[in-house]
C-alpha positions, 0 to 999 in steps of 0.5 A: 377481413373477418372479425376472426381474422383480425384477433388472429393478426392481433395475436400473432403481433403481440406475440411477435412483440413479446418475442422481441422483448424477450429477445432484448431482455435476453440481450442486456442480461447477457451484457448485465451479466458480462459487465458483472464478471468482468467487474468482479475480476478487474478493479479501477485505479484506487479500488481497495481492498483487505488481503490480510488482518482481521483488524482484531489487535493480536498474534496469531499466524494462520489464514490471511483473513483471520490472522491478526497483527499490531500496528504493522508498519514496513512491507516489503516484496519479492518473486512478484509479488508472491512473497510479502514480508511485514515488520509486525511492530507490535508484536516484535516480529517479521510475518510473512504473507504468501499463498493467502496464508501468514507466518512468522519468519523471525522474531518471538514476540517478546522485546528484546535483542538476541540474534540466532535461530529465527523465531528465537530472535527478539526485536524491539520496536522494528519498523521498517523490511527492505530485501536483497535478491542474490542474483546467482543463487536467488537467496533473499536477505530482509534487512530490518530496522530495530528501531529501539534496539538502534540497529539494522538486523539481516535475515537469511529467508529461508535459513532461518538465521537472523544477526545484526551488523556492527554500527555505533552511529545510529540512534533511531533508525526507521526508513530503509532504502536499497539502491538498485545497485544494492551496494548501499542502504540508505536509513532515516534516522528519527532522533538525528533527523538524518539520512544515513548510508550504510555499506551493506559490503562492510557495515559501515555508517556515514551522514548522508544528508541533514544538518541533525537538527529538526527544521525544514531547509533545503539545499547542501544544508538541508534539514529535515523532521522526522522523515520516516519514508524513503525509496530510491529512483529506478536508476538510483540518481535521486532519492524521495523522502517522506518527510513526515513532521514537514508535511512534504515530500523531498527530492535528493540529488545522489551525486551532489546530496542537494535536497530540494522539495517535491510537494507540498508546503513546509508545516502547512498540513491538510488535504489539497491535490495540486501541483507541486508546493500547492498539494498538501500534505498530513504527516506523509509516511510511505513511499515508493516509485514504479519501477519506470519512475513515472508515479510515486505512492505516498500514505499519509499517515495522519491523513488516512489516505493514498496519494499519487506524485505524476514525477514528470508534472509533480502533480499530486493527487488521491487515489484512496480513503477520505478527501476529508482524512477520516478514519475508517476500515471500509473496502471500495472503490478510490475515496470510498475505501478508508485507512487508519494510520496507513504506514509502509508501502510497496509495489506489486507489479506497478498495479497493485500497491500494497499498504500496511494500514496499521491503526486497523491492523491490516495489510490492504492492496490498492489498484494503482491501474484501471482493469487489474485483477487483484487476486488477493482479497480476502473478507473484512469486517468494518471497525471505527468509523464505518458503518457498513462494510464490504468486500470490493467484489461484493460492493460491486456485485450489489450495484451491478445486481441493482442496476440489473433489476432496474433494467429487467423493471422498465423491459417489463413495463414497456413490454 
């Protein structure tokens, strides 16, 4: 072989391996590439993001990102997620959430009691929003507690009309709860610490559970502390209490009205995921099941987080914010993401569970599944605690991105 020869076969297999590497590197960017897209579409369980606020304290309707809110409290939801109503406490409103954009549906802002014309109706401190769909002529009534005004106010959406129910029991309602059944409304009362029921046929108002004094016990006797959270089982036969002032979440038999503790320890506050009487708790808040019973969502109200009860073990643990309880306004994944204050609660679909974060003045969505699509993020600007923020696409896309040029780096130096 001649010295021509040989450069010339040196040269074809050069080229023959730099075709190879372009080939490879061709290969892992069209995964790179896959990988991204996908992960900007599906999130992971705890992934979190901001679907409405801009975190300023205000009143101003508009696009979901730049409306603002003061401290939001219940939410509520409806024709699959499309619909979401927010008890606005601050502003003494109801303000809806749909196609990206927010409205104000009842109440004009000043404190006060008026029924009427929605918009020209006055709450004063209204905390909590259940709904009922009429089935025959899908009309939707939201049922609102006018904490300070010591009644359950209703409105027609989409009527436009708002009125209260007679009742002279109550003292501070705050929770609401509808059976499946919609027969009965089921309401925390702050200042009697008692569960109520309320006959949505007539409007009448009996004691359901708690002895009216502050305490912690269990039983037929059971006492409670400020329970602020409530949802009912599926079936309707048991009824989940956050029972904020006790630290734990409580279980109510419906048939016998026997009250037993789910998780958590009485007055033992902190930070623990754990089975049962081993979690800990800090001031739970909000509660809700899925729609087969198979996991409860709690926010904790002091302790900036999104907690998960598996129902069928009772073992508790964080989905979202700070292990630590720290304040912040961050969009991420699971205990990256940060609350302040998370109140209310809600199911969209048992994938999305939607959180009305009320120190930062946001409604926020957390995946509650693996490989979701969560279509409702919008941009948002870290406040408090946070030093950097991002939207969860964004944050995704800037590791995938990372990774990317890594991989392109060390193609090129092998090649």
């Amino acid at each position: 072989m001649t010295d021509i020869d040989s450069e010339e076969w040196r040269l074809r297999e050069r080229a023959s391996l730099f075709d190879l590497c372009r080939q490879m590197l061709l290969f892992r960017l069209s995964l790179c590439l896959m990988m991204l897209a996908t992960r900007a579409t599906s999130h992971l369980l705890g992934d979190t993001c901001t679907i409405a606020g801009n975190g300023a304290t205000g009143y101003a309707d508009g696009a979901a990102g730049a409306a603002s809110f003061s401290g939001p409290s219940g939410i509520s939801t409806w024709a699959n997620g499309n619909s979401i109503l927010v008890v606005d406490t601050g502003n003494n409103v109801v303000r809806l959430l749909a196609s990206a954009q927010v409205s104000t549906i009842a109440g004009n802002g000043r404190q006060g009691v008026a029924d009427g014309q929605a918009t020209s109706a006055e709450f004063n401190s209204p905390s909590d929003v259940a709904t009922k769909t009429d089935f025959n002529t899908g009309m939707v009534t939201a049922l609102v507690s006018d904490t300070n005004n010591k009644k359950i106010r209703f409105l027609y959406v989409g009527q436009e009309q708002v009125g209260s129910f007679v009742q002279t029991s109550m003292q501070q309602p705050s929770a609401l709860a509808l059976a499946p059944n919609q027969a009965t409304l089921i309401v925390s009362d702050l200042e009697l610490h008692q569960l109520l029921t309320f006959n949505m046929a007539d409007g009448k108002t009996s004691k359901f559970v708690g002895n009216g004094q502050r305490g912690y016990q269990d039983g037929a006797t059971a006492s409670f502390n400020g329970p602020r959270g409530l949802t009912f089982s599926p079936d309707g036969t048991y009824i989940l209490v956050a029972d904020t002032g006790n630290h734990v979440v409580r279980k109510i038999d419906v048939g016998s009205a026997m009250t037993s503790t789910l998780a958590g320890a009485a007055g033992m506050a902190g930070y623990q995921d754990g089975m049962g009487v081993d979690a800990r708790f800090q001031s739970p808040y909000g509660i809700t099941i899925d729609s087969v019973g198979q996991f409860a969502y709690v926010s904790e109200t002091d302790g900036n987080r999104i907690r998960m009860i598996d129902l069928a073990t009772n073992v508790v643990s964080s989905i979202s914010g700070s292990s630590l309880g720290l304040a912040g306004s961050q969009d991420g994944e699971g205990y990256t993401a940060r609350f302040s204050g998370p109140k209310g609660v809600t199911l969209m679909n048992d994938q999305v569970l939607l959180v009305s974060d009320s120190n930062n003045n946001r409604i926020r969505a957390v995946a509650t599944k693996d490989n979701i699509k969560i279509d409702l993020c919008v941009s948002s600007t870290t406040t408090q605690n946070a030093t950097a923020t991002a939207n969860e696409l964004n944050l995704d896309a800037r590791v995938s991105v990372t990774s990317l040029l890594s991989m392109i780096l060390l193609l090129a130096w092998t090649c």
